[in-house]
C-alpha positions as CSV (number, residue, x, y, z in Angstrom):
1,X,-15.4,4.3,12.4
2,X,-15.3,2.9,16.1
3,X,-11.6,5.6,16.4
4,X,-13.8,8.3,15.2
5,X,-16.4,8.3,18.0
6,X,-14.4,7.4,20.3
7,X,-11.8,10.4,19.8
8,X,-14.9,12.7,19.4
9,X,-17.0,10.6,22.0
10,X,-19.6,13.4,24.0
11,X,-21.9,14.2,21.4
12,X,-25.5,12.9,21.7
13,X,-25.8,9.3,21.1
14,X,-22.3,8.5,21.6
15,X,-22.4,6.1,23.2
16,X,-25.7,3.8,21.9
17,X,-23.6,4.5,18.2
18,X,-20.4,2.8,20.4
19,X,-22.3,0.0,21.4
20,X,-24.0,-0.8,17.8
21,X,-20.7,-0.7,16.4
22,X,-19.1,-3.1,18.6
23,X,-22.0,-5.3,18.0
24,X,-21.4,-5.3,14.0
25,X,-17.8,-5.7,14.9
26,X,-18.3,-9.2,17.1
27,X,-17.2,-12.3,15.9
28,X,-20.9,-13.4,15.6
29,X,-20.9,-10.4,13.2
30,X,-18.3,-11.0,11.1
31,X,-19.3,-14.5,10.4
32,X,-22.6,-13.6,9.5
33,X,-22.3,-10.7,7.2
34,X,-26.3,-10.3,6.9
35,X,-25.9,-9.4,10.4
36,X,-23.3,-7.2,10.3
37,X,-25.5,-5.2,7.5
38,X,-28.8,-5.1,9.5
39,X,-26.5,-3.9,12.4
40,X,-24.7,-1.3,10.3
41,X,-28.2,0.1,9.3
42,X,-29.0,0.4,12.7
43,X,-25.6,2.1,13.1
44,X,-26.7,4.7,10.4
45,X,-29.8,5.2,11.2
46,X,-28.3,6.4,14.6
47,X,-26.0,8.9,13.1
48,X,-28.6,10.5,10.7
49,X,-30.6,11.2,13.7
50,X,-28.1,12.8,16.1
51,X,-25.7,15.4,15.7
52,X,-22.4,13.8,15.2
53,X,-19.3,14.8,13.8
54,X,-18.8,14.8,10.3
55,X,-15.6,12.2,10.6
56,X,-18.2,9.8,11.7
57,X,-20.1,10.5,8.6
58,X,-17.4,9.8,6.6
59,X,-16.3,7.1,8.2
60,X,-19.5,5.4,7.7
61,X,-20.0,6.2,4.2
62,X,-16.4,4.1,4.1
63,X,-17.9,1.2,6.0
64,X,-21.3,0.8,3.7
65,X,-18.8,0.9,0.5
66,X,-16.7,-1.3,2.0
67,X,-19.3,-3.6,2.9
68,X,-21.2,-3.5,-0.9
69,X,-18.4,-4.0,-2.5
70,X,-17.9,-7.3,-0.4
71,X,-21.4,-8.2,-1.1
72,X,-21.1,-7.5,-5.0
73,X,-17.5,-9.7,-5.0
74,X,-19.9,-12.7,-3.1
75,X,-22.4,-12.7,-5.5
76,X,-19.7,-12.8,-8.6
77,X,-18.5,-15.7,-6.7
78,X,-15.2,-14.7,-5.2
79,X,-14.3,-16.5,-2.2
80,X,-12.9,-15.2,1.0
């Protein structure tokens, strides 16, 4: 998702959506994947409010699948 703004970085918000998802990217993040999801929220609720291209919106609709799936797998008990 952070390629996708950045090769169509210039439309509103650009650049707040950069910065949220570098935060959900940081180590303190990725250890903490509560985080990470209260980030990525933030994250969408950035791009349903501006005008962005639809890559990014498909990009994100690959991170929050992404992301349940991990959460589904942790609470079948797989480890990681």
């Amino acid at each position: 998702m952070r390629a996708a703004v950045v090769d169509n970085f210039g439309f509103p918000d650009s650049d707040k959506l950069l910065f949220h998802i570098d935060e959900a990217m940081s180590w303190e993040s990725v250890r903490n994947l509560e985080r990470m999801k209260s980030t990525l929220l933030l994250v969408q609720n950035i791009i349903s409010q501006s005008d962005v291209p639809e890559e990014v919106k498909e990009c994100l609709a690959d991170v929050r699948e992404s992301l349940e799936e991990v959460f589904l797998a942790m609470k079948e008990g797989e480890k990681f």
